[in-house]
C-alpha angles and dihedrals in degrees: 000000000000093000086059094048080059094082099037111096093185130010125212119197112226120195122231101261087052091048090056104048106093126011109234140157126235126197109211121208084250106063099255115125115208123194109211125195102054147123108286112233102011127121123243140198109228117198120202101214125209089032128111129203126269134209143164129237142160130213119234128240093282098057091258129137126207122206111193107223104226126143086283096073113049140190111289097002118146116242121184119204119195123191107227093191097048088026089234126140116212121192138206150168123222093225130146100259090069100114118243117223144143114285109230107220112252106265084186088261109132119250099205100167114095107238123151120200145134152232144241083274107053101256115145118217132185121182129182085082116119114272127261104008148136112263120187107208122204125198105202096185103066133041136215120278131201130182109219119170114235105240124226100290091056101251143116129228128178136147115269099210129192130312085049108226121232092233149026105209116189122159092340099307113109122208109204119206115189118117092012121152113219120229144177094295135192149318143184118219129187083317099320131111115218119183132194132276126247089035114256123226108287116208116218114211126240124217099282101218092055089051090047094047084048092041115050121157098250124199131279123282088247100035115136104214117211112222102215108211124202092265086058087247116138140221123194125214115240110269113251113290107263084207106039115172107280097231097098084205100057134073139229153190123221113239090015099057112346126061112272115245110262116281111272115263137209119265110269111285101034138102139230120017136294123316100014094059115164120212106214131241121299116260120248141209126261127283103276089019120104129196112065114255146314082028094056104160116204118229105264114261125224125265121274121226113256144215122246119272114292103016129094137227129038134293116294097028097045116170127192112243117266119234130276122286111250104254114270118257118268114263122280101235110170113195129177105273076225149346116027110298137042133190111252130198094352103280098037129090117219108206124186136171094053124129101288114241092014120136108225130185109212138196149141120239115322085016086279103173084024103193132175123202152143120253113234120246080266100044102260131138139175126215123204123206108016124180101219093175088063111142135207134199083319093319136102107267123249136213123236128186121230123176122235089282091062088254116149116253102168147307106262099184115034090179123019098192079055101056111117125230115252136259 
């Protein structure tokens, strides 16, 4: 928090009752938002409202993209799709009328017509994308969520990175920010809350569920949005206009008014016009070879003559063997002398005994030593960096676990200055 105490030109103690008299939000100079005035220790959900969630995907060879159901993804929720690869943005909603049928397995031909549809399970697939490509997937009806434990002094702190969210949610109450001015901010100190002075800017919430009604995500200026029918067939609407009437204050309509986009091609490779797109012909092996590719398969060659048995090389130049390697040294696997976590190397923390393949998010108090990694398939996991001198409110700092949602899973290191080194 120094780096907080940096803005602050005067600091004036406050005593509990007073901290927890009216909840209010406070913007720091250094980008930290703290939220004063509640229960001291609790955890709390914080929504960043205004900001969708974001996920990666890639096609498959066939240009067709699979979105896992899962509670994420609800009914009639908006989900936007853009083509890294092609630049377009393609949008949908989950709604009932998307058609349910058996997924072919991809057999590498292109799919280039745009369908959406499911299966038995629930998983929402879309194809005419380019394959093999990278797709960022955007989920516009729900927001992020992360769980952060109010401190002491009963209040919340955590970065606002960039993009800035409209809103910071927590337990119904939402914090806008637009047009907020940041300030000195504030600090907890040996249970005591000290705020800056001259007072900074508060910001009083708003009922959450009116700013979020006023507020949606709504979709991307390019999007081309698919109109689902009854029968689960789709109609896209026409991509923006690359040539739009250049008087910013009327208004057109392509084909009418405006130049029409360009006509729809083929994917790269084939040949004649949507929808009538032709793959072209299958690749074949080189001339003496025999299989169709990949699975070429080279003439055979004829034998070369040998040396005799136990020697190297080739005749002429024919070498007796050296002699065997030493075996290699056994590997080098530290592990904690007791407990769940060692010191390695000196400024790294080894952690075990965490859900294997899981990807965790972990921090002390005020996600002080803030790390992100992947647990091993046995639950191990190496963190570079530590701190192990962090103090807290005159302790030594701990270490807690979160998933990727920010929910709490443990707290791995209840003492950093205590962490043994490993074995």
């Amino acid at each position: 928090m120094q780096k907080l105490t940096a803005f602050i030109v005067a600091l004036v103690a406050l005593s509990p009752s007073a901290a927890l008299a009216q909840v209010s939000g406070y913007l720091g100079a250094d980008g930290f938002f703290s939220i004063r005035g509640l229960e001291a220790n609790k955890n709390y959900a914080v929504n960043l409202g205004g900001m969708p969630i974001i996920r990666a995907g890639t096609s498959n060879s066939c240009g067709i993209l699979r979105i896992a159901g899962s509670g994420t993804i609800k009914a009639s929720d908006r989900l936007e799709i853009k083509d890294e690869k092609s630049g377009n943005i393609y949008g949908f909603e989950n709604s009932l009328n998307i058609s349910i049928k058996e997924t072919q397995r991809c057999d590498g031909s292109i799919k280039p017509e745009r369908e959406i549809w499911k299966d038995d399970k629930g998983t929402i697939y879309i194809s005419g994308l380019s394959p093999s490509s990278a797709q960022t997937i955007r989920l516009l009806s729900s927001t992020p969520t992360r769980t952060i434990k109010a401190n002491i002094c009963g209040f919340i702190s955590f970065k606002i990175g960039a993009p800035r969210p409209g809103a910071i949610i927590v337990n119904n109450q939402a914090f806008v920010l637009a047009n907020v001015q940041s300030g000195g901010g504030i600090v907890c100190r040996k249970g005591k809350l000290y705020v800056a002075y001259p007072p900074q800017p508060t910001i009083n919430p708003i009922v959450a569920s009116t700013w979020l009604q006023q507020n949606p995500i709504s979709w991307s200026s390019s999007t081309q949005i698919a109109s689902i029918s009854g029968s689960g067939g789709s109609s896209w609407s026409p991509p923006p206009n690359p040539n739009p009437n250049p008087d910013p204050d009327s208004s057109c309509t392509v084909g009418v008014n405006c130049d029409p986009p360009p006509p729809p091609t083929c994917p790269q490779g084939y040949t004649g016009t949507p929808p009538n797109c032709q793959a072209p012909p299958p690749p074949t092996c080189p001339q003496g070879y025999t299989g169709t590719p990949p699975n070429c398969q080279a003439p055979p060659p004829p034998p070369p003559p040998t040396c005799p048995e136990g020697y190297t090389g080739t005749p002429p130049n024919c070498e007796t063997p050296p002699p065997p390697p030493p075996p290699p040294p056994p590997a080098s696997n530290p592990k904690p002398p007791y407990g769940s976590a060692c010191r390695l190397n000196g400024d790294s923390l080894l952690i075990i005994g965490l859900p294997p393949n899981k990807r965790l998010i972990f921090g002390g108090a005020e996600m002080s030593n803030y790390r992100e990694a992947t647990a091993s398939d046995s639950g191990k996991v190496i963190l570079n960096g530590i701190d192990f001198n962090e103090i807290w409110e005159g302790s030594s700092d701990g270490l807690d676990a979160f998933d990727e949602e920010s929910n709490f899973i443990r707290n791995v290191v209840p003492s950093l200055e205590l962490v043994p080194n490993c074995v």
